[in-house]
C-alpha positions in Angstrom: -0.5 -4.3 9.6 1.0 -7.8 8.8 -1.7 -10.3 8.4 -1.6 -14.2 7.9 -2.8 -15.8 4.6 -4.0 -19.4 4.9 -4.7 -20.5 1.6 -2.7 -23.8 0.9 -0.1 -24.5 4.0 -3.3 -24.9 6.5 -4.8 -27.1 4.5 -4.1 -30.3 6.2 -5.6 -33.3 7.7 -6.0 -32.7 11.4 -3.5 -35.3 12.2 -0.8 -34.1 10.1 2.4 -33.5 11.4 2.5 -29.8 10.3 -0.5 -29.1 12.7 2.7 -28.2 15.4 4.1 -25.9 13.1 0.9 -24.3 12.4 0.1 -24.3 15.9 3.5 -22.6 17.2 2.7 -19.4 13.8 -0.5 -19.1 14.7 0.9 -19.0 18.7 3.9 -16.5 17.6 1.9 -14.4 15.2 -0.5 -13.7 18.1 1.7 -13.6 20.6 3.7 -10.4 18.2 0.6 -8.3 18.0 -1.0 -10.3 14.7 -4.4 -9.6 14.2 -6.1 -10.5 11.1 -6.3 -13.8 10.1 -7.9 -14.6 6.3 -9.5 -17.6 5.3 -12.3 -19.1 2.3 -14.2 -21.9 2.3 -12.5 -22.8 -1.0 -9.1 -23.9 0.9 -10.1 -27.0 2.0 -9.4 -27.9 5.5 -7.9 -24.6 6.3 -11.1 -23.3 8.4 -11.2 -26.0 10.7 -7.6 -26.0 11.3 -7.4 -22.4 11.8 -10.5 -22.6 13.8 -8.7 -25.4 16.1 -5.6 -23.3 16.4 -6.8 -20.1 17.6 -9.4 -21.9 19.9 -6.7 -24.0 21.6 -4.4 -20.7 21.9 -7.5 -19.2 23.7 -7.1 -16.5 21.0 -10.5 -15.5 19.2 -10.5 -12.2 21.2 -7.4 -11.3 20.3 -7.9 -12.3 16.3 -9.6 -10.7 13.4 -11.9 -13.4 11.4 -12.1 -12.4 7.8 -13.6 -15.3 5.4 -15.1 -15.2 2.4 -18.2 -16.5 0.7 -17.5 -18.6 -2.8 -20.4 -19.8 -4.8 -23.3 -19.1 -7.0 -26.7 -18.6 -5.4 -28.4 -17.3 -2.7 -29.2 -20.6 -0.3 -25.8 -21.6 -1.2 -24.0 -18.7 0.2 -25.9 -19.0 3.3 -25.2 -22.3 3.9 -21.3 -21.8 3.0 -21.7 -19.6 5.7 -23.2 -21.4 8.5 -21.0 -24.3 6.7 -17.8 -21.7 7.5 -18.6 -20.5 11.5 -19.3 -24.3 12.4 -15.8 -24.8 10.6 -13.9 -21.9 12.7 -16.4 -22.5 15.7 -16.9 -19.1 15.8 -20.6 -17.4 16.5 -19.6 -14.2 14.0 -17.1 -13.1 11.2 -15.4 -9.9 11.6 -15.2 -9.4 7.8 -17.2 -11.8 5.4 -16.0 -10.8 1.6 -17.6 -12.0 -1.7 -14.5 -14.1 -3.1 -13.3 -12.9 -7.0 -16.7 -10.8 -7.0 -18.0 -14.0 -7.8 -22.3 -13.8 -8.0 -21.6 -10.5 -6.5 -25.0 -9.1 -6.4 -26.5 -12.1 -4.8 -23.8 -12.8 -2.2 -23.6 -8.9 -0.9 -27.5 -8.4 -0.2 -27.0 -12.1 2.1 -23.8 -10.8 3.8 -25.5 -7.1 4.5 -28.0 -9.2 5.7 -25.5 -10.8 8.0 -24.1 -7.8 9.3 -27.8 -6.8 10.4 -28.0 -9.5 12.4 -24.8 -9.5 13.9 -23.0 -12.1 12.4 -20.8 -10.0 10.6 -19.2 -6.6 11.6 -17.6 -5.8 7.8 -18.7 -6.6 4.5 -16.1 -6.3 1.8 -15.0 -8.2 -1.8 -11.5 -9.7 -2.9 -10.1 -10.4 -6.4 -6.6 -11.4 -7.3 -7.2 -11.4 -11.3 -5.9 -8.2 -13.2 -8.0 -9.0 -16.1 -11.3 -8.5 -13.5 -9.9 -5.2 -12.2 -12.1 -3.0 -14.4 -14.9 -4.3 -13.0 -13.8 -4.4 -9.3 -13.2 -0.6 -10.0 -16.6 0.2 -11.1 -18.4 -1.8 -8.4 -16.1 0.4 -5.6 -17.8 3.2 -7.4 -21.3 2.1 -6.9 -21.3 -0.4 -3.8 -20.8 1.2 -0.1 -17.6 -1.9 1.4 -16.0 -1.5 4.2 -13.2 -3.3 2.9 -11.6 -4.6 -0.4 -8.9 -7.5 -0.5 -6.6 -7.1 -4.0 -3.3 -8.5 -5.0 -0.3 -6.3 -4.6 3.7 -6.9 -4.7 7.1 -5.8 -6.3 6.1 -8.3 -9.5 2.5 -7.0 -9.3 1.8 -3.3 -8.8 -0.8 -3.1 -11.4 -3.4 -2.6 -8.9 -1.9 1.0 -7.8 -2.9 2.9 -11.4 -6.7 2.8 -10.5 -7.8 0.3 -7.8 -5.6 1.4 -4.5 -6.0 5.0 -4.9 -9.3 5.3 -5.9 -10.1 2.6 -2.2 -7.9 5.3 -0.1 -10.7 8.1 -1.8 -13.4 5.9 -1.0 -12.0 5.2 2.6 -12.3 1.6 2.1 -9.4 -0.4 4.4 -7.5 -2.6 2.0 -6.3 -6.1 2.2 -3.4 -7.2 0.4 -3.3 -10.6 -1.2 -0.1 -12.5 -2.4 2.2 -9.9 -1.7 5.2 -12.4 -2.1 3.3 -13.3 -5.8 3.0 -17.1 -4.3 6.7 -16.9 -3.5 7.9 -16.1 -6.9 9.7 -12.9 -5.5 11.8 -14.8 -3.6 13.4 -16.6 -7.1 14.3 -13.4 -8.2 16.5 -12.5 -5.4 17.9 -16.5 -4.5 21.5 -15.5 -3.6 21.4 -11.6 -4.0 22.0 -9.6 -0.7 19.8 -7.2 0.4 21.1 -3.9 -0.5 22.6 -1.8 2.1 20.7 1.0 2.3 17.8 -1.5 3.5 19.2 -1.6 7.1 17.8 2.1 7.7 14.3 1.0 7.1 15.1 -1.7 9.9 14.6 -4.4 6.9 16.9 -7.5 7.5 15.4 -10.1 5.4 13.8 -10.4 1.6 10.4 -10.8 2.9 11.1 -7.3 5.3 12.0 -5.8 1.9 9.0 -7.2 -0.1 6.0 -6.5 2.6 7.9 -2.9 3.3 7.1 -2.0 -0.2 3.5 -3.3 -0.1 2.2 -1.4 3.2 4.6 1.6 2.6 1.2 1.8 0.3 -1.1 4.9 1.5 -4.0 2.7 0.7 -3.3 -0.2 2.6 -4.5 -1.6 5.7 -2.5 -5.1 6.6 -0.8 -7.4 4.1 -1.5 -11.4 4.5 1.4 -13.4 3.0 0.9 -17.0 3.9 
C-alpha cells in the first residue's frame, strides 16, 4: 500500500554519489514487500536510474512499473514510450497513465492500444492540480481507467469532496501523489511530538502519521511519497 515516488531525488547522473543511497531504498523498499514503483518521462534521468536499480537488485518481478506518457501528439506519445521501456529496460509497463490529462484523448486511444498488444497491463490518468479536478471528474464519468493517480494529504484533502469517492463507485484503484505535499507537512510539525494516542495505530514517526491518514482512505490503493 506504500509506494515510491521518484520525481526529483532519482534524478541524477549515473555517476553520482546518491546512486548508493538510491540503490540500498530501492533494495530495502523491495526487500519490505514494496511494490509499485511510479515514474514519467518528465523527471529527467529518473527512468534510467530506476531502471538500473531494480535490474541490478534482480527485482522487475517483484516491482510494479507505472510510468506515464507527457506530450502532445500521437507519434510523440509513442515514441516517449518506446523512449521510456528502453529507459527502464523493461519489455512492458504495468500501468502507463496520461500525465495531468494532458492531450488526453490522443494519448488514451495509443496506450489502449498498448495494452492490446501487451505492452501495458493498466491504462489510467494522474493530475496533481485542483484547479483541473472538474475535469478529471467528468472524464472518470465517461472514460473506462483502471486506475487514477491524484494528490492527497493532511494540507490537501480537496480531492475527497468529489474525486476519491466517486473512483471507489467507479472501482478504479487509486494512486496517491504528494501525500507529504513536497515535504511541506513536515514544517508544520518541526519540533512537535507526535501525540500520544498515535502509538495505538502503531504510528512512531510524522511520516507514519501523515501516510496513515492518506490510505486510511476507502478509495485508495498505495500512496507514493518520494
Amino acid at each position: 500500500i506504500i509506494g515510491l515516488g521518484t520525481a526529483r531525488v532519482y534524478d541524477v547522473e549515473g555517476t553520482d554519489p546518491k546512486i548508493a543511497t538510491l540503490k540500498a531504498t530501492v533494495e530495502t523498499f523491495v526487500r519490505e514487500g514494496g511494490k509499485i514503483i511510479d515514474c514519467s518521462p518528465t523527471y529527467g534521468n529518473a527512468e534510467s536510474v530506476v531502471g538500473r536499480l531494480v535490474n541490478e537488485l534482480g527485482a522487475r518481478d517483484k516491482v510494479f512499473y507505472a510510468n506515464k506518457i507527457s506530450t502532445e501528439g500521437e507519434a510523440e506519445g509513442l515514441a516517449q514510450v518506446e523512449a521510456s521501456l528502453k529507459a527502464w529496460n523493461t519489455d512492458r509497463f504495468d500501468l502507463l497513465q496520461v500525465h495531468n490529462i494532458k492531450d488526453f484523448k490522443t494519448q488514451i486511444r495509443t496506450i489502449r492500444r498498448l495494452k492490446d498488444a501487451g505492452k501495458v497491463r493498466y491504462v489510467g490518468m494522474t493530475i496533481s492540480n485542483k484547479r483541473a479536478y472538474d475535469r478529471f471528474a467528468k472524464l472518470m464519468t465517461t472514460e473506462k481507467l483502471d486506475f487514477i493517480q491524484i494528490n492527497y494529504s493532511l494540507m490537501q484533502p480537496e480531492s475527497a469532496d468529489r474525486v476519491l469517492p466517486l473512483a471507489k463507485d467507479k472501482g478504479m484503484a487509486v494512486l496517491i501523489n504528494r501525500p507529504f505535499y513536497l515535504a511541506r507537512t513536515f514544517a508544520k510539525v518541526k519540533g512537535v511530538a507526535l501525540p500520544g494516542w498515535a502509538a495505538e495505530y502503531g504510528i512512531k514517526s510524522w511520516a507514519q502519521f501523515f501516510l496513515k491518514f492518506v490510505v486510511s482512505h476507502p478509495a485508495v490503493t498505495a500512496a507514493i511519497p518520494g
